[in-house]
N, C-alpha and C positions, 0 to 999 in steps of 0.2 A: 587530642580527640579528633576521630578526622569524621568529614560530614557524609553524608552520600552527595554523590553529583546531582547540579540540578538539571533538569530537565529542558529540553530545548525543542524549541516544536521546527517540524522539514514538514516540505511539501514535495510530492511526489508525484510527476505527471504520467499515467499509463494508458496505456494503448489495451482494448481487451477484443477479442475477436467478436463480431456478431454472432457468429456460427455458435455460439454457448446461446443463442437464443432471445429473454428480452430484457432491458437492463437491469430490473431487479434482478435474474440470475446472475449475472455480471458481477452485478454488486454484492451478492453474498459469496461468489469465489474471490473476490477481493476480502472481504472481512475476513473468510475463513481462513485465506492464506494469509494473512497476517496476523491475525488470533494464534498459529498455529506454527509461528518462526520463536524462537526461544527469544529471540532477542527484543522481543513485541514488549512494549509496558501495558502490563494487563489493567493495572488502575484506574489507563486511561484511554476512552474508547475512541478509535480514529474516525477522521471528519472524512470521509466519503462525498465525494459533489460530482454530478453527472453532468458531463459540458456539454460536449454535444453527440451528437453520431455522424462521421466522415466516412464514405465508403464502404468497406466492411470492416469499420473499427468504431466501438466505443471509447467516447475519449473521457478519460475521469483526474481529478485531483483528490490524492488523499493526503491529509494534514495526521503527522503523526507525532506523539510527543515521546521521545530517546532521551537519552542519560549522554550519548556520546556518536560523533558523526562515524566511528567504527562500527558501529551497531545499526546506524544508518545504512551503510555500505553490506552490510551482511543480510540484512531485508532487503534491498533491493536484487540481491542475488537470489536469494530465495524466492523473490516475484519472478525473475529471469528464468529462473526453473521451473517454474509451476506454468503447462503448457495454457497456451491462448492468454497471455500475461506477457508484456511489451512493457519496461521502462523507457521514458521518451526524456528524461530528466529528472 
């Protein structure tokens, strides 16, 4: 009988342009772009934390809970792509 994998929680530091205006907009192009990668666990909702603002960058941590660090690596391309969207690690 095989199980499903369990789930493992990453943290993800990004960079979001100011020019998208104030951080609540910020922050819901971050939920949306991740709401919206296949690879998202929809059951469980990611932890958003607003650090600070450097320059003309929003700096944020999002905790996300994955099944597998490949899935990991496939959201953060997906952030990569999605313009005014900086992974920093």
């Amino acid at each position: 009988m095989a199980y499903p994998a369990a789930l493992e929680e990453h943290i993800i530091h990004l960079k979001v342009d100011r020019s998208l205006g104030k951080v609540n907009v910020a922050e819901s192009l971050l939920r949306s772009a991740i709401m919206n990668t296949p690879w998202s666990n929809l059951k469980e909702e990611p932890t958003i934390i607003f650090i600070k603002e450097v320059d003309d960058v929003y700096l944020f941590d999002i905790t996300l809970m994955s099944a597998t660090s490949k899935q990991m690596k496939y959201i953060q391309m997906a952030f990569e792509e999605t313009p005014s969207l900086h992974v920093i690690s």
